[in-house]
Structures are given as structure tokens and as C-alpha cells.
C-alpha positions as CSV (number, residue, x, y, z in Angstrom):
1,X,-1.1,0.1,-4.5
2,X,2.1,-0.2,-6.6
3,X,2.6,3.2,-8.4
4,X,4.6,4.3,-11.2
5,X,6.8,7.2,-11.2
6,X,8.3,9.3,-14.4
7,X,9.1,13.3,-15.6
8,X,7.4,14.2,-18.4
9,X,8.0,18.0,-20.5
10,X,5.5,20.2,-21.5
11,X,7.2,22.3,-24.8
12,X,5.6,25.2,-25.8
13,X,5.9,26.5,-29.2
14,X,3.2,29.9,-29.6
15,X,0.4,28.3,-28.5
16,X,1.1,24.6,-29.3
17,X,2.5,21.7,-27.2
18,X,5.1,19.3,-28.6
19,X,4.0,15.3,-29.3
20,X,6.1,12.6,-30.1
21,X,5.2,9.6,-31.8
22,X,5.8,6.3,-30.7
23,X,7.2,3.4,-33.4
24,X,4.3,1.1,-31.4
25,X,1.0,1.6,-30.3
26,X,0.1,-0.5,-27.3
27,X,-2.1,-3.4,-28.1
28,X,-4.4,-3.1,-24.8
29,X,-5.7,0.5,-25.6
30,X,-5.6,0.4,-29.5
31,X,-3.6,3.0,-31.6
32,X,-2.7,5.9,-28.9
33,X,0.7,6.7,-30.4
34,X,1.4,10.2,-29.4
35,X,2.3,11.3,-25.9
36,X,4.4,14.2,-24.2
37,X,8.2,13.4,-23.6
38,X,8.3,11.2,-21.0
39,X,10.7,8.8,-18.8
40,X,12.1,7.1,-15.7
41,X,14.4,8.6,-12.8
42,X,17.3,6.9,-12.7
43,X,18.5,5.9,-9.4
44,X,21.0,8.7,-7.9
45,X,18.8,11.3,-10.1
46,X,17.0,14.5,-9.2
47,X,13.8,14.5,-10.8
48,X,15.3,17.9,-13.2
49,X,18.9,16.2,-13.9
50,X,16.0,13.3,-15.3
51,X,13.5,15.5,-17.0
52,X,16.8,17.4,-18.8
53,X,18.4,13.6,-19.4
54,X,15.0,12.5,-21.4
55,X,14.8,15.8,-23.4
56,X,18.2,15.4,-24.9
57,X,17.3,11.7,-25.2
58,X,14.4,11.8,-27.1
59,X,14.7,15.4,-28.9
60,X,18.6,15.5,-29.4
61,X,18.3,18.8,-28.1
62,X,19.1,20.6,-24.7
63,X,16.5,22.3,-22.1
64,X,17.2,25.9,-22.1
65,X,14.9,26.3,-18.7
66,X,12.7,23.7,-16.3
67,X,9.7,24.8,-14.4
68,X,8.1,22.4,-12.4
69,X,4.8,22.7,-13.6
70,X,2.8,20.4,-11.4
71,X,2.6,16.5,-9.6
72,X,-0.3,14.6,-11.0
73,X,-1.3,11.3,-9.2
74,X,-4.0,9.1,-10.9
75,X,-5.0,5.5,-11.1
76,X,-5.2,3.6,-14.9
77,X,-8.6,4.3,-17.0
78,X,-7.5,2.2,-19.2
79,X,-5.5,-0.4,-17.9
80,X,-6.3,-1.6,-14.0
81,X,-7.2,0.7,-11.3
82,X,-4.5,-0.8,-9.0
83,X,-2.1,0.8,-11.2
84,X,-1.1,4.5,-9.1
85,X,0.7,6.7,-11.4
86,X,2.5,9.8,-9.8
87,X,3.9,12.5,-12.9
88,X,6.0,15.1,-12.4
89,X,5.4,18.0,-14.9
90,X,7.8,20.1,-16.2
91,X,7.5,23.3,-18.4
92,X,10.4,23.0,-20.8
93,X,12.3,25.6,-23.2
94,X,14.3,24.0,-25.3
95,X,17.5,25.5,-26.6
96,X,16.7,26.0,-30.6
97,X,14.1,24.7,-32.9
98,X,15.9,21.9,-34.5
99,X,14.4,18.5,-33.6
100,X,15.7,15.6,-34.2
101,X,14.6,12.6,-32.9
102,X,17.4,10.5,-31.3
103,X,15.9,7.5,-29.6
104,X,14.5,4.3,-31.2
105,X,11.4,4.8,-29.0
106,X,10.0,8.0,-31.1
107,X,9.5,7.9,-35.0
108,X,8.4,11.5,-35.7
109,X,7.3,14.9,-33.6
110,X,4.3,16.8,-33.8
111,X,3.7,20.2,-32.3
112,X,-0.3,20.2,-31.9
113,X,-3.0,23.1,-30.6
114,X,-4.3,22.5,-27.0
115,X,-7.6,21.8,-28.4
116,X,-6.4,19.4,-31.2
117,X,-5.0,17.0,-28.1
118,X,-8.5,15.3,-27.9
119,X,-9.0,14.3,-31.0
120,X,-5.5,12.7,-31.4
121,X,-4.5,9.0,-30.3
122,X,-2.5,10.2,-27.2
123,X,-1.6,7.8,-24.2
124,X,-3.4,7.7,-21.1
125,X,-1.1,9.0,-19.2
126,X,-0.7,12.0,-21.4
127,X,-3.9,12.4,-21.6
128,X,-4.3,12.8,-17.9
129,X,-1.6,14.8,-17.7
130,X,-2.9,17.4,-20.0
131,X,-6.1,17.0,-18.3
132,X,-5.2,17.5,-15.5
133,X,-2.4,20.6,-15.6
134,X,-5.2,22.3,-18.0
135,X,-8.3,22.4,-16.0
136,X,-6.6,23.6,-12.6
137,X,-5.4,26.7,-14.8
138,X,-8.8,26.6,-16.8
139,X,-7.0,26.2,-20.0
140,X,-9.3,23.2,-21.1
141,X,-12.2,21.8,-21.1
142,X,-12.3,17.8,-20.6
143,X,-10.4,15.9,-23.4
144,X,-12.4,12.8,-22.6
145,X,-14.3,13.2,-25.7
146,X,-11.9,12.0,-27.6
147,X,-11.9,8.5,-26.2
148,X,-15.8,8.3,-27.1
149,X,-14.3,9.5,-30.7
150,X,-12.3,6.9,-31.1
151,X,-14.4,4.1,-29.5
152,X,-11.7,3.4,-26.7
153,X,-14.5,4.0,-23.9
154,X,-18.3,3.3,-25.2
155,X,-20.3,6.7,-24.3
156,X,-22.6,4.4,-22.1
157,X,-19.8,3.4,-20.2
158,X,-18.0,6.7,-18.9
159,X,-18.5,9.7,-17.3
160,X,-17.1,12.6,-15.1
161,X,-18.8,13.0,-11.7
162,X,-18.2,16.4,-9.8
163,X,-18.7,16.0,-6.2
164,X,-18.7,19.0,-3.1
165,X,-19.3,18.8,0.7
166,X,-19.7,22.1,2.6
167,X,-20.3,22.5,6.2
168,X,-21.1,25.9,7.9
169,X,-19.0,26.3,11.0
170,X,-16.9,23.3,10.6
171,X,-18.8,21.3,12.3
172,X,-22.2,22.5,11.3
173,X,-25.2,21.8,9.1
174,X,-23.9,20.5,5.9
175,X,-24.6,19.0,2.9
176,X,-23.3,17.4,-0.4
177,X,-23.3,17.8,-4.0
178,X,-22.8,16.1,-7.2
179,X,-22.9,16.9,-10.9
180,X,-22.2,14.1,-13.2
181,X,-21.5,14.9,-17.2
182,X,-21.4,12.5,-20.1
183,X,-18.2,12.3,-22.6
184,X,-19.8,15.4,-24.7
185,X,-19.7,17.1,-21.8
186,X,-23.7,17.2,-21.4
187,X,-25.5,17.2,-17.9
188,X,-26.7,13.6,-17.0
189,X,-27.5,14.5,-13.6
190,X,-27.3,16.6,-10.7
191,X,-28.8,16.5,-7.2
192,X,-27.7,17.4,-3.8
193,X,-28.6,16.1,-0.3
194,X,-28.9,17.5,3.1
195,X,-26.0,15.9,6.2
196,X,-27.2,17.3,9.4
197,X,-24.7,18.9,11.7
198,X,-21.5,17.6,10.4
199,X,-17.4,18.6,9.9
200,X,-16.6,19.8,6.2
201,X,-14.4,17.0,5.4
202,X,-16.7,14.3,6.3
203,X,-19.1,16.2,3.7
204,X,-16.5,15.9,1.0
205,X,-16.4,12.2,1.7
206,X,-20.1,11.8,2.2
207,X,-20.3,13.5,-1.5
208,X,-17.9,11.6,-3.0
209,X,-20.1,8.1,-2.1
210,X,-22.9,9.6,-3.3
211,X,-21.4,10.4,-6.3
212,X,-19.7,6.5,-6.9
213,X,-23.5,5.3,-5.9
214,X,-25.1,7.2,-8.8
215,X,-22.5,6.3,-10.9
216,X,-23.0,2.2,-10.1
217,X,-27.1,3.4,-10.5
218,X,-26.8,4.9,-13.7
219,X,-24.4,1.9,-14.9
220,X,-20.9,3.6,-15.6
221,X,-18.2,1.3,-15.0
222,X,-15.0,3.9,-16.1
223,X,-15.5,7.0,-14.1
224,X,-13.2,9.9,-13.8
225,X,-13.9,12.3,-10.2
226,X,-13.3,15.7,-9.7
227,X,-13.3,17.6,-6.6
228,X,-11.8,20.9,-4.9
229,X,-10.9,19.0,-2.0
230,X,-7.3,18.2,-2.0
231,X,-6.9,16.1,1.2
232,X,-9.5,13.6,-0.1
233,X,-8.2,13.7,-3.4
234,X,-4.7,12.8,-2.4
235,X,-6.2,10.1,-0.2
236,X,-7.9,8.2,-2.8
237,X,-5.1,8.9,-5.2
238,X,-3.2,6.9,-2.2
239,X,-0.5,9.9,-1.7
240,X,-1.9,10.5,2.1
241,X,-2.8,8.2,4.7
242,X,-6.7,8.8,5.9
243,X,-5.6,9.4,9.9
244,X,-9.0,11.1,11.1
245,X,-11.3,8.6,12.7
246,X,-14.3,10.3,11.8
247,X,-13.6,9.4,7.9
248,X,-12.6,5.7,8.8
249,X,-15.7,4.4,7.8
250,X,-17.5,6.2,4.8
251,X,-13.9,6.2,3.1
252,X,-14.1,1.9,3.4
253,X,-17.7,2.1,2.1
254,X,-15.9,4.4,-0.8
255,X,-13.1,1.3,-1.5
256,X,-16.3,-1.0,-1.3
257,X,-17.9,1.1,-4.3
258,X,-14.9,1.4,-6.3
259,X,-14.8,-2.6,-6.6
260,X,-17.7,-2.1,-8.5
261,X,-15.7,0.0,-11.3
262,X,-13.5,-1.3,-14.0
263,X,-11.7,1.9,-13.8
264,X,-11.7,5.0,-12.2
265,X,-9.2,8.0,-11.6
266,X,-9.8,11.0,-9.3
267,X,-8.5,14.8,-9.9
268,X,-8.1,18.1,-7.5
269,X,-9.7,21.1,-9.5
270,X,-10.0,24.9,-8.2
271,X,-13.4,25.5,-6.8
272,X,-14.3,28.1,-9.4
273,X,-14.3,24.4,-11.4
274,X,-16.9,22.9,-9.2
275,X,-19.1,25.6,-9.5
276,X,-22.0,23.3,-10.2
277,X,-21.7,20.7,-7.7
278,X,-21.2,23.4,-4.6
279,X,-24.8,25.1,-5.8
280,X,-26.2,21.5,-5.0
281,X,-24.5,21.6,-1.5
282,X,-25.7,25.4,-0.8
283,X,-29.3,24.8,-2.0
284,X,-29.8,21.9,0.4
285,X,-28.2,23.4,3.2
286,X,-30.4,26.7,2.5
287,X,-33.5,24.8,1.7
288,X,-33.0,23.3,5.3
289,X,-31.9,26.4,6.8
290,X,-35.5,28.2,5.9
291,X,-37.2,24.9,7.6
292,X,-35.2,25.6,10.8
293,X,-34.3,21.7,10.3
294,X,-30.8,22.5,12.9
């Protein structure tokens, strides 16, 4: 999977973030002209001596302080799903409030609420960056509303799909879970189902399948997963190698499903932001337990 790599700032002002507006909108997605200060790595550069190279680019001001925020890895909703995309977020102070916009890229700034983001034309990759960063610290709710707001995915044609695996004893008797939600954020469907004596990580995967094959079932063809499981997640993002032979085969009948999607992207969130998919993976494995079914 080719993937591509770039810094981008998140600049806080109170509690707004700082937009820049690009002097074209890109002609496969429609008008999504705003995204967060972002560029390459320049070969011989640190990803900071970059990040603090693009701010004085693009803002004609210095960074006071960088924080690495976070590394987000996604594939293209928009675009192709063969597409990897690896972001390195930076929280940025900037020296003084006195923008000026230096590069022929930008037109004009906008510093914009958290909860304004979603119903603004902003990138994809922006997007998913504030998407991302936000829900791990529980910041936002999904921004994906705004692309049914502006027609860019039909509301038939997306959703978010939460998917668990537990396992108790690791191996043990397991099960998996899934919640899948609309671009409103409503409930389209939930359901769990009971694995047998299994290892936890095989759960996670066995989860994630069930999720992609309610997802072909129910017709979605751009669908964006979310999971607390971090080594599958960074698997299917492509940033780790999948090394167990137990998982060889149910993560090929994964890639076999996702041919079936236009687009799809997948995301690590904190369990506390799964809540609803783990219930389905607890209540089969409970149901199961009271039927002495292990």
C-alpha cells in the first residue's frame, strides 16, 4: 500500500482551532477548502524542524512550542482505499497573534469552534485528523455528519461500525460485538455473537468481519471502523505486519470483504468509546456462561 506522509499543526486560540483556506478546492471531493496547516518532510528533516518550517511557511509566523500530539494512519474515504495516509500531529503555540498568510497555497485563515469543524468544507485528511485526535480524548463526537450535510457521502451510503472481541482467560470463551451508527449518529444496528473457547485477539478479528459483513448486508459501501484494539487497528491501517498464525486466515477473509467497499478507514478509540459494542461481546459470553455452553 503506497502511503503518504506529512506534519500537520493544531493552533489553539481559547477554545478554537486555526483553518486555512485553500485558493482551490479539489475537483474529486467538491468544495472542501479549509484544512489544518499541513505539509511534506523534506528529506534530511526531523518531523519538528518540518512542522516549525510549514508554520512560518504558511502563517509567516514562528512556533513558540511543538507538542507531538498524536500519529494518525488512515486509508482515503474519499479518494481510493489504496491510498495509506500516516499524520503526524502537532500541538502548536505560535509566537504572537498576527497572521499573515505567506504562501500562494492559502487565501485567508479562519479560527473555528471544535464543533463548527463539521459543518465546514474541510479536507479529508483534516477531517480525520480532527476525528481522530478528538475522540481518543473524548473531545468530539463524529464529524461525519457533515459530509451527509453537504452531499459528499449519500446517508444510505456511509456509516460507522464499532466492533469488540473479549475472551475470558486469554484463551477462553469469547465472543464479539458490533454497533453500527448512521451519519446522524443514530443506532442502525447492534448484535453480538458467541466464539467458543478462543484467544482475545482472534475475537477482535472475528468482530471486525462481522462487522464488514453487516456492513456489505445492510449495503454501505464507505465505512469508517472503530475499535479499542490497537494491534489490529495498526494492522489494517498497514503500520504492523499480522505475524501470528492464528489471525492468518480471518484477517484474508477481512481483505476479501474490504474489496467489496469503495472506501473505508479504520481508527483506535479508548474502550470507554466502545462502550456499546463490548456490552454485545459480555452479553453473549454471559448468556452462554448461564447455559454452561464451555
Amino acid at each position: 500500500m503506497k502511503q503518504r506522509i506529512r506534519v500537520t499543526a493544531i493552533c489553539k486560540k481559547d477554545d478554537q482551532i486555526l483553518l486555512l483556506k485553500r485558493s482551490g478546492g479539489r475537483v474529486d471531493t467538491g468544495a472542501q477548502n479549509f484544512e489544518l496547516p499541513t505539509g511534506k518532510i523534506v528529506f534530511g528533516e526531523q518531523p519538528e524542524e518540518a512542522m516549525s518550517r510549514v508554520v512560518l511557511e504558511s502563517l509567516g509566523v514562528q512556533a513558540e512550542s511543538l507538542q507531538l500530539s498524536d500519529v494518525v494512519t488512515f486509508t482515503g474515504l474519499f479518494d481510493s482505499s489504496e491510498q495509506g495516509n500516516l499524520y503526524i500531529v502537532y500541538e502548536v503555540k505560535l509566537q504572537k497573534d498576527s497572521i499573515k498568510i505567506t504562501s500562494e497555497r492559502y487565501t485567508n485563515y479562519k479560527w473555528a469552534k471544535m464543533d463548527e469543524t463539521g459543518l465546514m468544507p474541510l479536507d479529508e485528511a483534516s477531517m480525520m485528523v480532527l476525528q481522530i485526535t478528538a475522540t481518543k480524548t473524548g473531545a468530539l463526537a463524529s464529524r461525519i455528519i457533515r459530509a451527509e450535510q453537504e452531499q459528499v457521502l449519500p446517508a444510505s451510503d456511509f456509516a460507522t461500525i464499532y466492533t469488540d472481541g473479549g475472551s475470558r482467560g486469554n484463551p477462553g470463551p469469547s465472543g464479539l460485538g458490533y454497533y453500527i451508527i448512521g451519519p446522524d449518529g443514530k443506532e442502525i444496528k447492534r448484535g453480538g455473537e458467541f466464539l467458543g473457547f478462543s484467544s482475545s485477539r482472534l475475537a477482535e478479528y472475528y468482530g471486525l468481519k462481522e462487522g464488514l459483513e453487516q456492513a456489505i448486508e445492510l449495503g454501505f459501501k464507505r465505512v469508517h471502523f472503530k475499535s479499542d484494539c490497537l494491534m489490529m487497528v495498526n494492522q489494517m491501517n498497514g503500520v504492523y505486519k499480522v505475524k501470528n498464525p492464528d489471525l492468518f486466515q480471518v484477517h484474508n477473509d477481512v481483505l476479501k470483504l474490504l474489496d467489496k467497499l469503495e472506501a473505508y478507514s479504520f481508527t483506535h478509540v479508548p474502550r470507554e468509546l466502545n462502550t456499546e459494542a463490548d456490552a454485545e461481546v459480555n452479553r453473549v459470553i454471559d448468556q452462554n456462561a448461564r447455559r454452561g455452553e464451555y
